[in-house]
C-alpha positions as CSV (number, residue, x, y, z in Angstrom):
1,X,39.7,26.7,354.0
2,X,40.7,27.5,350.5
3,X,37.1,27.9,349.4
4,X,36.3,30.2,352.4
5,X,39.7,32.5,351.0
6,X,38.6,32.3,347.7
7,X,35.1,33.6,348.9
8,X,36.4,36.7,350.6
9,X,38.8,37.3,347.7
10,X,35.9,38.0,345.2
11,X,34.1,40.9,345.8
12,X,32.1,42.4,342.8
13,X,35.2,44.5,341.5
14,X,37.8,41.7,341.4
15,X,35.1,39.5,339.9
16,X,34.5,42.0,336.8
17,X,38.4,42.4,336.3
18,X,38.9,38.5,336.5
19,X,36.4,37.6,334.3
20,X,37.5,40.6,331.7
21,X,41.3,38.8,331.8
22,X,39.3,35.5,331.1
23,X,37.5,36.7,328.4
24,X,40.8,38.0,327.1
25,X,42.9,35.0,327.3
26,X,40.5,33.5,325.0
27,X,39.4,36.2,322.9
28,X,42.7,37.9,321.6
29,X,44.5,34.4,320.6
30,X,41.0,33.7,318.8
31,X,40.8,36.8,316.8
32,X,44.6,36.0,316.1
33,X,44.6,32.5,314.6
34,X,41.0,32.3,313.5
35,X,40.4,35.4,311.8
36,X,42.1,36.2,308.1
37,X,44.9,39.0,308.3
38,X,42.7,41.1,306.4
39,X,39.5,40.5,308.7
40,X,38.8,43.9,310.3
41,X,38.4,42.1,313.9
42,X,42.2,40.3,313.0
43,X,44.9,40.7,316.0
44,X,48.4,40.7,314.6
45,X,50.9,38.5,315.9
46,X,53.5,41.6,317.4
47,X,50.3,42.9,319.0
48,X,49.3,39.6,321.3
49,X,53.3,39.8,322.1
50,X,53.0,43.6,322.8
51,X,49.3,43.4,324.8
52,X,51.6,40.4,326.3
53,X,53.6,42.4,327.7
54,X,51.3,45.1,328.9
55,X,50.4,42.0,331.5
56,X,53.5,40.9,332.5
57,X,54.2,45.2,333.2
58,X,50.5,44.7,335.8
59,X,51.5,41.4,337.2
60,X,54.9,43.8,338.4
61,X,52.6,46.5,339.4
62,X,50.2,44.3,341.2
63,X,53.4,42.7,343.1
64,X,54.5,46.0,344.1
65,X,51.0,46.8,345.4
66,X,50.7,44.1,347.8
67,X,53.6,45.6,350.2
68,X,53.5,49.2,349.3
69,X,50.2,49.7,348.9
70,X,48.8,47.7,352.0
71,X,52.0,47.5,353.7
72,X,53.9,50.4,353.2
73,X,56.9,49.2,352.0
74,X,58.1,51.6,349.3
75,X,60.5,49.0,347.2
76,X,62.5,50.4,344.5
77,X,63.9,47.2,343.6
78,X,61.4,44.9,342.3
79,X,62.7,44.8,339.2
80,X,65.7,42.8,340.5
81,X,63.0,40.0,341.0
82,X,61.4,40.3,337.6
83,X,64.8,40.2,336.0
84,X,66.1,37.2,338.5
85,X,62.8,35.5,337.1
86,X,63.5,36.6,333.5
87,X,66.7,34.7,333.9
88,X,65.5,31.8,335.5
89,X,63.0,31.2,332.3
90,X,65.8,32.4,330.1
91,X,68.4,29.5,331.0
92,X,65.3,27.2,330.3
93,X,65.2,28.4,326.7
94,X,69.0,28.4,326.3
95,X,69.0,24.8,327.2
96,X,66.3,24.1,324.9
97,X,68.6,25.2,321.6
98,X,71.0,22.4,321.9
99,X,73.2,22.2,318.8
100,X,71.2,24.0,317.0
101,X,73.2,27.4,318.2
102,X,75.6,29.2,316.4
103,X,78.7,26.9,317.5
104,X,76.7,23.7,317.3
105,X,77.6,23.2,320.8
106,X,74.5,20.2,322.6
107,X,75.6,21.7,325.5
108,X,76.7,24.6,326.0
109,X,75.2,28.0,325.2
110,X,76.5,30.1,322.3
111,X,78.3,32.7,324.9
112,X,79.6,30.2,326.8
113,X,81.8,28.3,323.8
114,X,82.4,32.0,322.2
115,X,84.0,32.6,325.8
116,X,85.7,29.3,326.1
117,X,84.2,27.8,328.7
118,X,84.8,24.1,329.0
119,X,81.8,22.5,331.1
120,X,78.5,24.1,332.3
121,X,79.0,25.9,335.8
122,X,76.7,24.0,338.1
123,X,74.0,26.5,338.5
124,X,73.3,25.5,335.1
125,X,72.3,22.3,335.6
126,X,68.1,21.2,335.8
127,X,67.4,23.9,333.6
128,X,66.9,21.6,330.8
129,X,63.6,20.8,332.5
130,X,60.9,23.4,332.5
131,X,59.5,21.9,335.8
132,X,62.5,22.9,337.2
133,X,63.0,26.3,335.6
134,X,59.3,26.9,336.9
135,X,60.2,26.1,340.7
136,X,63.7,28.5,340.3
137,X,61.6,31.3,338.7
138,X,59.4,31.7,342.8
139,X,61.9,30.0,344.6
140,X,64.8,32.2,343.6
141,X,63.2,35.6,343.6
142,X,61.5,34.4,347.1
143,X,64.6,33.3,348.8
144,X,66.4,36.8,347.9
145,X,63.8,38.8,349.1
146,X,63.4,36.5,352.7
147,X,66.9,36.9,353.0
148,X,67.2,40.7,352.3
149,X,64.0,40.9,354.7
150,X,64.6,39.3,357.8
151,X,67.9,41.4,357.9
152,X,66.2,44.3,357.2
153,X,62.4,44.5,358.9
154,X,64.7,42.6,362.0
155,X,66.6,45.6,362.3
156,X,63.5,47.9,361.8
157,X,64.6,49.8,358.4
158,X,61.7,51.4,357.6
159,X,60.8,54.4,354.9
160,X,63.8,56.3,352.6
161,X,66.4,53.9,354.4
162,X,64.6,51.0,353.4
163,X,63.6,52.5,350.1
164,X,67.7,53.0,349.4
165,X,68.7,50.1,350.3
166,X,66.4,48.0,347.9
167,X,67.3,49.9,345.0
168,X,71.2,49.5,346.0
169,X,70.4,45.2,345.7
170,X,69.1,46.5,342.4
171,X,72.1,48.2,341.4
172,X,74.3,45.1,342.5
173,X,72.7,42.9,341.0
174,X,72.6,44.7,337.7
175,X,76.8,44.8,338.1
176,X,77.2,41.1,338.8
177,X,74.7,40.2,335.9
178,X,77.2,42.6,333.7
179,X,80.7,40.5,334.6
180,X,81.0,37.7,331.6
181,X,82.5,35.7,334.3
182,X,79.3,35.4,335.8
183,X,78.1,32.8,333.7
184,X,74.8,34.7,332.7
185,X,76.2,36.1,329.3
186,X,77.3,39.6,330.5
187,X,76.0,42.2,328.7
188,X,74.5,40.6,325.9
189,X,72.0,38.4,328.0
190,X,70.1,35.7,326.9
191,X,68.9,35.7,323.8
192,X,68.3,33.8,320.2
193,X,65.7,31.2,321.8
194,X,64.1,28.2,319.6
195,X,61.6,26.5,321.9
196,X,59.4,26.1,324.5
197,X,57.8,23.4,325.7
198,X,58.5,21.8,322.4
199,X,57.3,24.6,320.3
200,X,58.8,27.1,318.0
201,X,58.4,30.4,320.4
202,X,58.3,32.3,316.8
203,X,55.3,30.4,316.2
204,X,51.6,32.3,316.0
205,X,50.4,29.8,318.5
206,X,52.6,29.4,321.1
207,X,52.9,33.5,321.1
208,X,49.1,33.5,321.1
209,X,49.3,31.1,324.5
210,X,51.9,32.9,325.8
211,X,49.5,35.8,326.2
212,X,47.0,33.6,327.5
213,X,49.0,32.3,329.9
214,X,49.9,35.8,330.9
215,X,46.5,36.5,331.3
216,X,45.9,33.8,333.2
217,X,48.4,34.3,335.7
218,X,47.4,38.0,336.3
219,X,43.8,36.7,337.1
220,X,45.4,34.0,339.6
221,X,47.7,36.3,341.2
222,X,44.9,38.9,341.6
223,X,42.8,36.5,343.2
224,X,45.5,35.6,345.7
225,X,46.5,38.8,346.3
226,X,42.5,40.1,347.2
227,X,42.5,36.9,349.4
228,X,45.6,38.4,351.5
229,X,44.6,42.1,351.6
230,X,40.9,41.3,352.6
231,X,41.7,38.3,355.3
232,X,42.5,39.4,359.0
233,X,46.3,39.5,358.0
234,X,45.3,41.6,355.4
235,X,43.3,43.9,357.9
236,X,46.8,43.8,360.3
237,X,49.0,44.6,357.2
238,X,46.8,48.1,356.7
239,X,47.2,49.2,360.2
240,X,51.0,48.4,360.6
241,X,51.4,49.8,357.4
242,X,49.2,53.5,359.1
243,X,50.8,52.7,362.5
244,X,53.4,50.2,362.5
245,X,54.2,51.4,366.6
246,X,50.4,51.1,367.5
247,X,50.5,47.4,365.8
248,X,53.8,46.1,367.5
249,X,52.5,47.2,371.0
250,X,49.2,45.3,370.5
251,X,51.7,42.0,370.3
252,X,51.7,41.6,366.2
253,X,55.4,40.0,364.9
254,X,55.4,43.2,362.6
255,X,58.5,42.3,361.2
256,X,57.4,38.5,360.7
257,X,54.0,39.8,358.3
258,X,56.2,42.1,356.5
259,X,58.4,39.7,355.8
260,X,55.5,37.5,354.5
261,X,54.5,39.9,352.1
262,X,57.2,40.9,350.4
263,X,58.4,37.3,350.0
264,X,55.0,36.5,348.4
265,X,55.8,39.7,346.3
266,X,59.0,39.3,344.5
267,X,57.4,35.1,344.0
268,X,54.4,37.4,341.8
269,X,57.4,39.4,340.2
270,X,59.3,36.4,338.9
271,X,56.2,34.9,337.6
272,X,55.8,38.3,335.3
273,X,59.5,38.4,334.9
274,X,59.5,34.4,333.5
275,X,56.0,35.4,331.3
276,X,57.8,38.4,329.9
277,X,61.3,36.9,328.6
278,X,59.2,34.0,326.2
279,X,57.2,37.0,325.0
280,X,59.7,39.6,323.6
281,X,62.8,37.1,323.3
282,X,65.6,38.1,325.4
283,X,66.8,39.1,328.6
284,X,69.8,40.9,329.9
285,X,71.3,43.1,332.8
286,X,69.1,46.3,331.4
287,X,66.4,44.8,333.2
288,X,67.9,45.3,336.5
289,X,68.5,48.8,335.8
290,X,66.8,51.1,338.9
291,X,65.1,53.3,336.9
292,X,62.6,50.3,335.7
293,X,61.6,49.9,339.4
294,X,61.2,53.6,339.7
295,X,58.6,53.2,336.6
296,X,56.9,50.5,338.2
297,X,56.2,52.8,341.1
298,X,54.6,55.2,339.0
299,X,52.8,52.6,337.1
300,X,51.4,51.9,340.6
301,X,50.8,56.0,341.2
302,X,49.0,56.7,338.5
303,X,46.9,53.4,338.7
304,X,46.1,54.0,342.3
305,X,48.3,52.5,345.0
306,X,46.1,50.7,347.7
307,X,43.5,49.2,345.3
308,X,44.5,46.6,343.6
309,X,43.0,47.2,340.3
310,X,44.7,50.4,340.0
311,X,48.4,49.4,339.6
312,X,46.8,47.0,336.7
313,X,44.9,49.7,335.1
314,X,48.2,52.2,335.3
315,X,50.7,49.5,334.1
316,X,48.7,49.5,331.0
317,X,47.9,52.8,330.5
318,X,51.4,54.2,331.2
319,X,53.2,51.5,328.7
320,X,50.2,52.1,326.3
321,X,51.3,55.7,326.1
322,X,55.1,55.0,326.1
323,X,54.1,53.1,322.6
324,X,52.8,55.6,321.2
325,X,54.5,58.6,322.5
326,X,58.2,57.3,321.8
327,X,57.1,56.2,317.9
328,X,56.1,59.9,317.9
329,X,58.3,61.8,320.5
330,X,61.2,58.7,321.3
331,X,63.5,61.5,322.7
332,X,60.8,63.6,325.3
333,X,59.7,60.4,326.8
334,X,61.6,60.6,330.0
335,X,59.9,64.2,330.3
336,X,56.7,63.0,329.9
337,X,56.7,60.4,332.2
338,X,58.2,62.7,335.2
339,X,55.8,65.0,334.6
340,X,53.0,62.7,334.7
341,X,54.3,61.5,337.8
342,X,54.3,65.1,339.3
343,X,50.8,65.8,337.8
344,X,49.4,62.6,339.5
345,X,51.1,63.5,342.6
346,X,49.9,66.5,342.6
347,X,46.1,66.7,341.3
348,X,45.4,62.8,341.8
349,X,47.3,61.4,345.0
350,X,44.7,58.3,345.0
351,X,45.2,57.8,341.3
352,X,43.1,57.1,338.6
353,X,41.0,54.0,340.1
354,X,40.9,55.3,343.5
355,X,40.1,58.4,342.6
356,X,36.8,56.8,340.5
357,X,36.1,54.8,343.8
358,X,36.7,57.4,346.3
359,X,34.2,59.3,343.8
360,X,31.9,56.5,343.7
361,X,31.7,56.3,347.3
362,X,30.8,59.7,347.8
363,X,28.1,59.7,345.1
364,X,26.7,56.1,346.7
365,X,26.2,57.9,350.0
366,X,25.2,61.1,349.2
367,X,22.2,59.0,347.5
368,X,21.9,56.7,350.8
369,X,21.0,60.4,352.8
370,X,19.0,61.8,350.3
371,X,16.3,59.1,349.9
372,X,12.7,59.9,351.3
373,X,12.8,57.8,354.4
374,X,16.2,59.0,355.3
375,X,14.8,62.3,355.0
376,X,11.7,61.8,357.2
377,X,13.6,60.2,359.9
378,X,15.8,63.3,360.1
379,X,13.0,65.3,359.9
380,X,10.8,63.1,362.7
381,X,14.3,63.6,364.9
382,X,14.6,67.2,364.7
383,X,11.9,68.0,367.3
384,X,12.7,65.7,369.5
385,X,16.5,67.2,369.3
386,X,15.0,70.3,370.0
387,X,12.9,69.3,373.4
């Protein structure tokens, strides 16, 4: 059975992306520990954190795909997971200072003591282990996002509603997260972390694994996510998603396969959100903030929505540009990326990659109808068309 998913998963375009991250997660951590910082072909430390990053921003955008692009499920509030996974990975790292904080406390985090706080608050506790910290970082994200859609595909919120009312858990979150009483450090976040796994997270190796890792888990994620789209659910998802009416009268539990989806989504968001926090060192209640799901919508825009690949290719080139524009330009970023959005909207409403395939496609056929025997067979049925 897996085998048989795995087989439909990999069509030639998904193969050629996978084996690219592959080659990836081995190449850029090579080039960063075995090559001397003068060797022309040497990748410096910030940069495997920064390209890091860029994966963790394609892992979102390739969450957000799966039930907008194939579902049509417009979610402006996937951030929420990747911060609720952020989180999940970031009490695992506060445990793992100990006494080696700024108070000395083996117990309790740095905020915590600085706030007085006299014992752990229970939703604190197993996060010394990272096996544990790994099963809240899909199970918490996942069990929000079942929750919030059983109520809502049960009680048929579809389009803007829907769209609102995602991005208003976003926003409630993000003021929870905020309160100091909430045990999460308020405003400050999570931050000043020593370890993982054992290792010194400032290290060159462990940031050069980290981005392995992230690599990795784009690969698997894309793999799984092809396996959905392109398996008879997948097929079902497509046509509720163009006719949701059409596909609840044939007898499909609409509500039931979108709920399926976007559970599996926010899991895929809180694995990029736990990759992420390791990788540039803290996390806090900005994260939540509903303007980063409206980015990874254009991410997803600009990529292509509907194709997979797209929302990978767009998550980098969008936070590509945002690096280089805001060293440049920091204060006519917003402007730019708004006006991309309209310009993609406008001029490119498949986006980048499915623009190139829809292209493709065109170009494949118009070959297919222009080769000899093609031509003679229309030729040979003209006459008879005309008896």
């Amino acid at each position: 059975m897996i085998t048989s998913f795995l087989i439909k998963s990999l069509d030639r375009t998904i193969v050629v992306t996978v084996a690219i991250l592959l080659v990836l997660a081995a190449l850029v951590p090579a080039l960063n520990l075995l090559t001397a910082p003068d060797h022309p072909l040497h990748v410096p430390t910030y940069l495997v954190s920064l390209f890091g990053k860029y994966l963790t921003y394609a892992l979102l955008a390739l969450a957000l795909d799966l039930v907008w692009g194939f579902c049509g499920i417009l979610s402006l509030g996937h951030a929420a997971f990747f911060a609720l996974g952020g989180y999940a990975m970031g009490m695992y790292l506060m445990r793992q200072i100990g006494a080696r904080g700024s108070y000395g406390n083996p117990l309790l985090p740095d905020f915590m003591v600085f706030l007085n706080w006299k014992e752990l608050p229970w939703f604190w506790y197993g996060f010394d282990m990272f096996w544990f910290a790994a099963l809240m970082v899909v199970l918490v994200p996942g069990l929000i996002a079942f929750v919030f859609g059983w109520f809502a595909f049960r009680s048929r919120v579809n389009g803007v509603y829907l769209s609102i009312i995602t991005q208003a858990m976003t926003y409630a979150l993000l003021l929870a997260f905020f309160r100091n009483d909430m045990g999460f450090g308020g405003n400050n976040g999570l931050t000043d972390f020593k370890d993982i796994l054992g290792f010194n997270i400032q290290a060159d190796g462990t940031r050069a694994a980290l981005f392995a890792a992230s690599a990795l888990a784009l690969a698997v994620s894309l793999v799984i996510t092809s396996g959905i789209v392109r398996s008879k659910f997948g097929k079902v998802l497509v046509a509720l998603r163009d006719a949701e009416s059409r596909t609840r009268f044939l007898g499909y539990r609409v509500e039931h396969m979108k709920l399926f989806a976007f559970t599996v989504s926010a899991m895929m968001a809180g694995v990029a959100g736990a990759l992420y926090v390791p990788q540039v060192g803290i996390i806090n209640p900005g994260e939540f903030e509903p303007g980063n799901s409206i980015e990874v919508v254009i991410w997803t825009a600009v990529g292509g929505r509907g194709t997979l690949i797209g929302p990978i290719v767009g998550a980098i080139l969008v936070n590509g540009g945002k690096s280089i524009f805001t060293a440049a330009f920091p204060e006519f970023w917003l402007f730019a990326l708004g006006g991309l959005f309209v310009l993609v909207t406008l001029f490119l409403p498949k986006g980048v990659v499915g623009t190139a395939q829809h292209y493709l496609a065109r170009r494949r056929a118009y070959r297919e109808t222009s080769r000899p025997e093609n031509a003679t067979g229309l030729a040979d049925a003209e006459p008879l068309a005309a008896e």
